[in-house]
DRENDO-1510 file (C-alpha; in Angstrom, 1 decimal, always signed):
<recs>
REC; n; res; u; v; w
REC; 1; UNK; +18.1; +262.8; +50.7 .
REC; 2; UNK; +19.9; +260.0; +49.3 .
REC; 3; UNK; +23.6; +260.2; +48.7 .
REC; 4; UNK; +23.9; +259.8; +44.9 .
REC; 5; UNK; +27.0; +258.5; +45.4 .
REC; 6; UNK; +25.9; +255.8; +46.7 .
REC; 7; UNK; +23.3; +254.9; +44.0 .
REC; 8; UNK; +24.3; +251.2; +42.9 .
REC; 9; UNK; +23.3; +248.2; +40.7 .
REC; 10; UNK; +21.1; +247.0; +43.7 .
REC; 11; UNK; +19.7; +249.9; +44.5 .
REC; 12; UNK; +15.5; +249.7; +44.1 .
REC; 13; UNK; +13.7; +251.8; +42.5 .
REC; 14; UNK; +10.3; +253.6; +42.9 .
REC; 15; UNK; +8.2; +255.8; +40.8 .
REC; 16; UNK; +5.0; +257.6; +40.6 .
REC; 17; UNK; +3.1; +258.0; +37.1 .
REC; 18; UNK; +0.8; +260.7; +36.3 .
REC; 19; UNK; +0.1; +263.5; +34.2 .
REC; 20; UNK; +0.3; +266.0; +35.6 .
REC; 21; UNK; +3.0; +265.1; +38.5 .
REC; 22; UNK; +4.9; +268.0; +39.0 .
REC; 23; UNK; +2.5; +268.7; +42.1 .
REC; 24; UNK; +3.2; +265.2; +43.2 .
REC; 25; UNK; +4.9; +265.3; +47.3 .
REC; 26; UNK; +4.7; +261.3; +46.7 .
REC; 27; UNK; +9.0; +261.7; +46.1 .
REC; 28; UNK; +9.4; +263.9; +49.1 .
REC; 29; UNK; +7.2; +261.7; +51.2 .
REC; 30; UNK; +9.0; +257.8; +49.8 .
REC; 31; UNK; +12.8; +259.0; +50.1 .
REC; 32; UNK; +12.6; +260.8; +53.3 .
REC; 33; UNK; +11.0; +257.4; +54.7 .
REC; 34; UNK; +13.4; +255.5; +52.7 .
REC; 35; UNK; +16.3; +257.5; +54.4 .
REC; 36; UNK; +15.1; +257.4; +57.8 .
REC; 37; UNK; +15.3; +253.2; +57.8 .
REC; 38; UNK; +18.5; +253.4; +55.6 .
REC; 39; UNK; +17.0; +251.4; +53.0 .
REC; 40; UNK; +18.7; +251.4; +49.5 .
REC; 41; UNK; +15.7; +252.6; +47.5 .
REC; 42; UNK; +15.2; +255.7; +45.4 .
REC; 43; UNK; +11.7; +257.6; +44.9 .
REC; 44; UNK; +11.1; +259.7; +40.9 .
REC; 45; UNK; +8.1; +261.1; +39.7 .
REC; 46; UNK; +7.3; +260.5; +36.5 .
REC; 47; UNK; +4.8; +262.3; +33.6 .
REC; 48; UNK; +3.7; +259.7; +31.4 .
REC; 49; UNK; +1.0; +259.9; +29.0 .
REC; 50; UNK; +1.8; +256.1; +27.4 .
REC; 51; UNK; +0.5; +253.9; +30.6 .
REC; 52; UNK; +1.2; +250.8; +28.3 .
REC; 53; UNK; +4.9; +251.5; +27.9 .
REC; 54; UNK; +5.4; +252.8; +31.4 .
REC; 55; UNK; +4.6; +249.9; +32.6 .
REC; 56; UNK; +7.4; +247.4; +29.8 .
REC; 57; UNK; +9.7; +249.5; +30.8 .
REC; 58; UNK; +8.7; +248.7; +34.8 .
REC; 59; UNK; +9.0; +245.0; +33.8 .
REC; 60; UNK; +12.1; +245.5; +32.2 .
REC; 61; UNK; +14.7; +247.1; +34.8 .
REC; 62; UNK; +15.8; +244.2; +37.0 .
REC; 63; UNK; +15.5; +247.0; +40.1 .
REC; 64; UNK; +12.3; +248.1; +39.3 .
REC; 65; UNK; +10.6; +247.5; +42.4 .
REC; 66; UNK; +7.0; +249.2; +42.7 .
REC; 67; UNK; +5.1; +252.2; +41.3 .
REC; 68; UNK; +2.5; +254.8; +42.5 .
REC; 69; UNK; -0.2; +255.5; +40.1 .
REC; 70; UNK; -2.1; +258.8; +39.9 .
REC; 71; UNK; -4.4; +260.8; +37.7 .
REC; 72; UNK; -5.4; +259.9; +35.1 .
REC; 73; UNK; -3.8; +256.6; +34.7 .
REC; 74; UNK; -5.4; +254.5; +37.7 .
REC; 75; UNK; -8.6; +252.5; +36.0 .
REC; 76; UNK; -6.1; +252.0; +32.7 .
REC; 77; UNK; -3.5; +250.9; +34.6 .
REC; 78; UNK; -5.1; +247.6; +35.7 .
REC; 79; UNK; -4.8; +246.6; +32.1 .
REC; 80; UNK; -1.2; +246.5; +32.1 .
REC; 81; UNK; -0.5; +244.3; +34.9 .
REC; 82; UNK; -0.5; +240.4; +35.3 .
REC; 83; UNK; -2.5; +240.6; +38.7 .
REC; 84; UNK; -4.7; +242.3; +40.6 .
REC; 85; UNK; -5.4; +241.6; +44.2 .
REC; 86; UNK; -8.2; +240.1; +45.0 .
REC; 87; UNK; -9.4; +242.7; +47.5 .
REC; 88; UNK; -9.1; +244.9; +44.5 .
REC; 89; UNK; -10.1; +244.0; +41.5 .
REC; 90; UNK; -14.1; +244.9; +41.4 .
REC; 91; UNK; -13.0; +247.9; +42.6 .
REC; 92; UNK; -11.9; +249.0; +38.9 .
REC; 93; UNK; -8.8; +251.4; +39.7 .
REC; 94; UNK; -5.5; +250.5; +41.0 .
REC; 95; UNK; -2.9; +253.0; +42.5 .
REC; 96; UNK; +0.4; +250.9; +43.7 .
REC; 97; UNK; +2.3; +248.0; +41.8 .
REC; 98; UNK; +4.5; +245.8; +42.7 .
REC; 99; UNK; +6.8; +243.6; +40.8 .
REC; 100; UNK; +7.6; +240.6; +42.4 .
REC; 101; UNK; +9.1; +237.7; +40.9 .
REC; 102; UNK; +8.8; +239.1; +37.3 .
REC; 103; UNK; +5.2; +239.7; +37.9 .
REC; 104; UNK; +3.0; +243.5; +38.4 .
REC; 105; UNK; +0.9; +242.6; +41.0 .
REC; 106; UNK; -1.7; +245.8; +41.0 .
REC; 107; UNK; -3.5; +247.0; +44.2 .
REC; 108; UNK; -5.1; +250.6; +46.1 .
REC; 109; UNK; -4.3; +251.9; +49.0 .
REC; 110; UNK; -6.7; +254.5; +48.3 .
REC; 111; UNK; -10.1; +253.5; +49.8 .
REC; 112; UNK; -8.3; +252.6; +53.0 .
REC; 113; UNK; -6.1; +256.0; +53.4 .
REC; 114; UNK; -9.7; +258.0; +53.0 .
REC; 115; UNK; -11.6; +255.3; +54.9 .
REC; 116; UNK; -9.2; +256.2; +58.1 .
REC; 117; UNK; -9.1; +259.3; +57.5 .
REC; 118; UNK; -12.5; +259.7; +57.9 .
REC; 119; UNK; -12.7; +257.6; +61.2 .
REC; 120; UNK; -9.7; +259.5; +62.5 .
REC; 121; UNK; -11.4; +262.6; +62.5 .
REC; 122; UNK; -14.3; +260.8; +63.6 .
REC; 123; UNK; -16.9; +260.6; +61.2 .
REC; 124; UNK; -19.6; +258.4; +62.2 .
REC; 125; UNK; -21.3; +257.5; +58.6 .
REC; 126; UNK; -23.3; +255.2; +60.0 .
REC; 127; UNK; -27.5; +255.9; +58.9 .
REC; 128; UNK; -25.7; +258.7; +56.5 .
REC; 129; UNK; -26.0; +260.1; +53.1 .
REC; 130; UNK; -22.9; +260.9; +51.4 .
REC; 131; UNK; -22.1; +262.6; +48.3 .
REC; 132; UNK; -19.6; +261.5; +46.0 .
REC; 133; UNK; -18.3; +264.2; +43.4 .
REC; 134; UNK; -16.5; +262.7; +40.6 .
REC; 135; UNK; -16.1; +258.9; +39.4 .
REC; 136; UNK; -12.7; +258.3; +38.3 .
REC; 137; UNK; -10.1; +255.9; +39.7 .
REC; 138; UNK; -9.7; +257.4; +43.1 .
REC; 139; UNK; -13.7; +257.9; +43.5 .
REC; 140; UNK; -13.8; +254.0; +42.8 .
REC; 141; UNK; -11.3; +252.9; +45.2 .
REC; 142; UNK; -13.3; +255.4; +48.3 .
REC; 143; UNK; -16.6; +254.2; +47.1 .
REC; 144; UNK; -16.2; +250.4; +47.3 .
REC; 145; UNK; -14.4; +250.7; +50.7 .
REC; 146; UNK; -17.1; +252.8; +52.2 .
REC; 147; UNK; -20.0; +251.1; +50.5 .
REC; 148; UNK; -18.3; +248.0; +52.0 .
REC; 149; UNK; -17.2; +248.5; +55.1 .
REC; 150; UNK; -19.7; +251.3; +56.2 .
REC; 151; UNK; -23.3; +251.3; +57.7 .
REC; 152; UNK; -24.4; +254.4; +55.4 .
REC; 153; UNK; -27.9; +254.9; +54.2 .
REC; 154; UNK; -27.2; +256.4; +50.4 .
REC; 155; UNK; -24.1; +256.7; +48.5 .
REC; 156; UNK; -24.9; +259.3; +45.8 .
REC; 157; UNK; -22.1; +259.9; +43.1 .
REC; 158; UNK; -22.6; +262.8; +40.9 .
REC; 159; UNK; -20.1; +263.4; +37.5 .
REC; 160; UNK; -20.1; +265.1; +34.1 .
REC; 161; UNK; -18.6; +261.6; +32.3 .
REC; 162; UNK; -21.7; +259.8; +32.1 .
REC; 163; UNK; -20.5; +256.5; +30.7 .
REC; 164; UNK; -17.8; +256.4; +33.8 .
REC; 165; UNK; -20.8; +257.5; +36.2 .
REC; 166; UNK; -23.0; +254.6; +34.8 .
REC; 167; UNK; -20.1; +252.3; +35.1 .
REC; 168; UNK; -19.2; +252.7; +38.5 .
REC; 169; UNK; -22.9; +252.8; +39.6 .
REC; 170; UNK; -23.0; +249.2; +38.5 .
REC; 171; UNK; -20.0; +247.7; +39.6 .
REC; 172; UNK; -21.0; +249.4; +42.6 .
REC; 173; UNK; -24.8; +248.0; +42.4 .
REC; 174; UNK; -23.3; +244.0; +41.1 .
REC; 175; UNK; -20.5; +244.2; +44.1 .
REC; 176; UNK; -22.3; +245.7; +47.0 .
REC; 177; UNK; -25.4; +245.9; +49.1 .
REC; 178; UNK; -25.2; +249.6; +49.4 .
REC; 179; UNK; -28.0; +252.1; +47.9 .
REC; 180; UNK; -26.5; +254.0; +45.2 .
REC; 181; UNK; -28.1; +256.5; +43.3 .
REC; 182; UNK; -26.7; +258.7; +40.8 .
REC; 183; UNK; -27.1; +261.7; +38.4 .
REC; 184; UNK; -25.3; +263.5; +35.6 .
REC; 185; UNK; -23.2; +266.8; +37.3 .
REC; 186; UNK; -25.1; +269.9; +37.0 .
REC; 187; UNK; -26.2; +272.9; +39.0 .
REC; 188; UNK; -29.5; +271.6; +39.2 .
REC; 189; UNK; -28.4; +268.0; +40.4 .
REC; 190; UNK; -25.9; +269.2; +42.8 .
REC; 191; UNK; -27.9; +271.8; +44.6 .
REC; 192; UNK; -30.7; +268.5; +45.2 .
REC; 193; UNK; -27.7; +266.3; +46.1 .
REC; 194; UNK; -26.4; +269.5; +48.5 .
REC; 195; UNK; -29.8; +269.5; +50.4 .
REC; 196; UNK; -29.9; +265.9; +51.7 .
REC; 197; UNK; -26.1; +265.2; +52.1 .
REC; 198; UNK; -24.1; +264.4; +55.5 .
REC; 199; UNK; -20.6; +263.8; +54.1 .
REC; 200; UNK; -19.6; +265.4; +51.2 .
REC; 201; UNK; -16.6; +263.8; +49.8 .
REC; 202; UNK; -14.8; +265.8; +46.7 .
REC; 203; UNK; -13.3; +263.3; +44.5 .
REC; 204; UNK; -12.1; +265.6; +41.3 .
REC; 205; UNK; -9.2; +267.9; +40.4 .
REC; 206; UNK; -10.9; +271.0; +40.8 .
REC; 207; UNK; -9.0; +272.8; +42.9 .
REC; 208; UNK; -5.8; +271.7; +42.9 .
REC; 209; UNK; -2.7; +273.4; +42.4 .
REC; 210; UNK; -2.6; +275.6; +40.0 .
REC; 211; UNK; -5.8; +276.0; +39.7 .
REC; 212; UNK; -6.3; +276.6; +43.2 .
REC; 213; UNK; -9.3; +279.8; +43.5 .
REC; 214; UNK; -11.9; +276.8; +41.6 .
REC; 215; UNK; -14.3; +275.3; +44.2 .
REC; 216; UNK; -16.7; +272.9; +42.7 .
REC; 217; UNK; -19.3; +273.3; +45.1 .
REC; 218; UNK; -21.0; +276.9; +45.6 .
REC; 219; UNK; -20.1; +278.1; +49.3 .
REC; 220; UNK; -24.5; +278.7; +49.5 .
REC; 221; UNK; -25.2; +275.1; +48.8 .
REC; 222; UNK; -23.6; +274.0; +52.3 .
REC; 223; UNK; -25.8; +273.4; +55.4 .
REC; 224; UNK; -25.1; +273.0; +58.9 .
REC; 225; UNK; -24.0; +269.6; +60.3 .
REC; 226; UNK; -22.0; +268.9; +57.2 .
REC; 227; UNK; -18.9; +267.0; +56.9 .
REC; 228; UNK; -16.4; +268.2; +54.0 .
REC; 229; UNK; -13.4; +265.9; +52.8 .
REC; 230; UNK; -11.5; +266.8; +49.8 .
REC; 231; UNK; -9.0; +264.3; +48.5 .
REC; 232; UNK; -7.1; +267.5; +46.8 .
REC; 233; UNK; -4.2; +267.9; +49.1 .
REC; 234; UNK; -2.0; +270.4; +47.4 .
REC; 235; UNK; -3.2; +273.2; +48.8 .
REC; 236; UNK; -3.4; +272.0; +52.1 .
REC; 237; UNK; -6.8; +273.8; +51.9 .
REC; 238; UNK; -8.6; +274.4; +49.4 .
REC; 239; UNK; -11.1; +276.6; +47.9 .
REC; 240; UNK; -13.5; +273.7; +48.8 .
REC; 241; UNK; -12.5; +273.5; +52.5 .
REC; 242; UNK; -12.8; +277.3; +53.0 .
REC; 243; UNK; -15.7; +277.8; +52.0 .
REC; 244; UNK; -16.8; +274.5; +54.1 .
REC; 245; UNK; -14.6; +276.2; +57.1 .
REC; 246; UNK; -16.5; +279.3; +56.7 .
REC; 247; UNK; -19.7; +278.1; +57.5 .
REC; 248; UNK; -18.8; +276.1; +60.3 .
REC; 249; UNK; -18.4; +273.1; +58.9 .
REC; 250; UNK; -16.1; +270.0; +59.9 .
REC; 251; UNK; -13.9; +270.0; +57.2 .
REC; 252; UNK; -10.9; +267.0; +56.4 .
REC; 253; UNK; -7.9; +268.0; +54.2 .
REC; 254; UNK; -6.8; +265.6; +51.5 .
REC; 255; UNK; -3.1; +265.3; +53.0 .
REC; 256; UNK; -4.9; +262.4; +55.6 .
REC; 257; UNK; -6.0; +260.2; +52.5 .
REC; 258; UNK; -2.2; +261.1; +51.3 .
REC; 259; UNK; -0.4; +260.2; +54.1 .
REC; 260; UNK; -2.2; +257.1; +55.1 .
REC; 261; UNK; -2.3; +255.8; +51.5 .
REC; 262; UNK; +1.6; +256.6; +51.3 .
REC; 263; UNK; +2.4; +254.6; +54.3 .
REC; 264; UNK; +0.9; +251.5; +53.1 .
REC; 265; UNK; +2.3; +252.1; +50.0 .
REC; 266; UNK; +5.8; +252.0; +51.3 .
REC; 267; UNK; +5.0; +249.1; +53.3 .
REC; 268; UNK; +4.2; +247.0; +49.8 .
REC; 269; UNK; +7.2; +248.4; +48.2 .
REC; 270; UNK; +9.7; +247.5; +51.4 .
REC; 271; UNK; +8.0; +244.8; +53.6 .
REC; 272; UNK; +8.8; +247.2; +56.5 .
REC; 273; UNK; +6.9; +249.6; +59.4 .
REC; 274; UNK; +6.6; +252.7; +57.8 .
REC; 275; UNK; +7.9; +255.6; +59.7 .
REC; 276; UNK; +4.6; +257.1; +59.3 .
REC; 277; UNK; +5.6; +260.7; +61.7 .
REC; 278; UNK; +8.6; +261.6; +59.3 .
REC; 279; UNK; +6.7; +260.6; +56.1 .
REC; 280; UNK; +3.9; +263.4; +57.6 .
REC; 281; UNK; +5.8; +265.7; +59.0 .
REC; 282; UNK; +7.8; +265.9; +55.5 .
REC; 283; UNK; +4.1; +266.4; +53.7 .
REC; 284; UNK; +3.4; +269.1; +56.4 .
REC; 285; UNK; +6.6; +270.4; +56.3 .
REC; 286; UNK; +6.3; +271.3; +51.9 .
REC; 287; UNK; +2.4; +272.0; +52.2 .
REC; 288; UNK; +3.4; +275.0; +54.7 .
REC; 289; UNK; +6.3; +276.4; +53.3 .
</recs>
């Protein structure tokens, strides 16, 4: 932990933004790595429900130097900052800025933390159908990346918001030559969905701390061969992934995409190798205790 003390005029400054954030490990995770290269760089969390002014006051701090952004801020974020990297911006969603030279340069490191995660644990998703469950910021950033940069047969993406469903389905459709199909969320759909699915990849806040008995997928609707991820990291496992776990299924834990996402997020805000063991044995380290 960083020596107040030795807080100083110079000394940059991080942030997540959120609401909720209590939850957030993204402090834990940024000042143990900031520590461990002796950088002079602080890590806050935030709850903000005005993304607008958030984001003045980021411009306005001559130390201000980058922010994570979480629930439920990442698609209206983008609106609020002066660029968007190119790479990103049909993606819709953004979960890091930087400011650099006056400027918020918006970008995710989202789709890339779940992407490796999923090759890590070796998830061929080659010829496969997978499920997406939810279509907010986060399930925008995972989609385009594996619609991209994956040989899958079907992308299916299943949510109760039906204008942000149709909306991603089309920037999805305009930006990509992956099949996408979708449907409104409801037993009916999801049990269908269930049946032909390969990867199931759990995109929503159900689940999470405190609400962490809430699975949104029935443990009768898995089937053998399945693969579970949950982007929910806090708990480690959740409802989801026991019931996957319980019928034998391969299941991923959220704290991957976490991890993976933080350390290139650190590397944007420093311009340095992330000490990627300490930032995940510090995640490991709160998730078990």
């Amino acid at each position: 932990m960083k020596d107040l003390r030795s807080i100083n005029f110079n000394t940059q400054v991080c942030a997540v933004i959120g609401n909720p954030v209590a939850h957030s490990l993204s402090p834990a995770i940024h000042n143990a790595a900031f520590e461990a290269l002796n950088l002079d760089f602080i890590y806050i969390p935030c709850q903000v429900e005005d993304v607008k002014s958030a984001l003045a006051g980021m411009r306005a701090f001559h130390n201000f130097r980058g922010m994570s952004v979480t629930i439920p801020h990442k698609v209206e974020a983008m609106k609020y900052v002066d660029e968007v990297v190119e790479a990103d911006r049909t993606i819709g969603s953004i979960n890091t800025i930087i400011k650099e030279g006056g400027k918020l340069i918006g970008l995710g490191t989202d789709g890339p933390g779940a992407l490796k995660a999923l090759v890590d644990a070796g998830v061929d998703m080659e010829g496969k159908t997978i499920l997406m469950l939810g279509a907010g910021g986060a399930a925008r950033a995972i989609a385009f990346t594996l619609a991209q940069k994956t040989a899958l047969k079907e992308l299916a993406i299943l949510d109760v918001n039906e204008a942000m469903l149709q909306g991603l389905t089309s920037d999805l459709q305009a930006h990509t030559r992956a099949t996408i199909t979708f449907d409104l969320l409801n037993d009916r759909t999801l049990a269908t969905a269930m049946e032909q699915a390969d990867v199931i990849v759990h995109c929503t806040p159900i689940g999470m701390h405190p609400k962490e008995n809430a699975s949104l997928v029935p443990a009768e609707l898995f089937r053998p061969g399945q693969v579970v991820f949950d982007i929910v990291y806090t708990p480690l496992e959740t409802k989801l992934l026991a019931n996957a776990k319980s019928r034998g299924l391969q299941v991923i834990s959220g704290v991957e995409m976490f991890i993976n996402q933080a350390v290139l997020q650190f590397e944007r805000f420093t311009g340095l190798a992330a000490p990627a063991e300490v930032m995940r044995r510090v995640v490991m380290e709160h998730l078990q205790s």
